[in-house]
N, C-alpha and C positions, 0 to 999 in steps of 0.2 A: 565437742567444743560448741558451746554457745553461740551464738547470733544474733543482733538487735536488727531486726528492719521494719522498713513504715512500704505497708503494702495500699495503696487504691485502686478501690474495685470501678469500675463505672458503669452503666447501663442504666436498665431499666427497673429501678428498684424500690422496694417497698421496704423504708428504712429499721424500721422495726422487726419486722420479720428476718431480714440480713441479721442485722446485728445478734439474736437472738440466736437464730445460726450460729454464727461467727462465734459466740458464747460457749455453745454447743460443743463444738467442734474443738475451742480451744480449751477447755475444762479434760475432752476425751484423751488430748494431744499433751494433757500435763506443761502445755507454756503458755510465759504470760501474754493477757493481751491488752489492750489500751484503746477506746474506742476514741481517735480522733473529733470524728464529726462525720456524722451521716442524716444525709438527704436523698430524694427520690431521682437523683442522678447517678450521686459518688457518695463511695464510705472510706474513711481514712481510719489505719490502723496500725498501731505497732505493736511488733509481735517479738517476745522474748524463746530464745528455747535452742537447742541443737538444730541446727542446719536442715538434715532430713524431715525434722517435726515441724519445720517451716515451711518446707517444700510440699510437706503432705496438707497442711493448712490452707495455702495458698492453692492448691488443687481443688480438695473440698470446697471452701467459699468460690472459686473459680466458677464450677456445676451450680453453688448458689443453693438455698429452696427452691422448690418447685415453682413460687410465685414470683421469682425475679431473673433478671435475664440480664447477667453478666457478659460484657462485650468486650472488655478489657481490661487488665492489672498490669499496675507500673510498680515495680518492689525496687526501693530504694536501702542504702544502707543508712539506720536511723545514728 
């Protein structure tokens, strides 16, 4: 069963590199993703897909690239 949610990451981040991640990861995971808006604080995003491929999503960007330092995610239902 599919799931719509809008996940924000927040931390210390270098918005390009996230996102490009976040690309990454959601291309591997076969769901959709939707780049809100991202800046070197928060990145907003909404993610389409089966439940588990959300949960593994939101893990992945969680750890982040190596050049950004995720402190927290609020996942909402979109």
């Amino acid at each position: 069963m599919n799931e719509k949610a809008r996940l924000v990451f927040t931390g210390h981040l270098y918005p390009e590199a996230f996102v490009e991640f976040a690309r990454h990861r959601a291309r591997r995971l076969d769901i959709v993703l939707d780049i809100a808006s991202a800046d070197g604080e928060a990145v907003n995003v909404t993610v389409e897909g089966p439940v588990d491929l959300l949960d593994a999503f939101e893990m992945a960007c969680s750890l982040g690239p190596y050049d950004c330092l995720v402190l927290d995610v609020v996942r909402t239902a979109a």
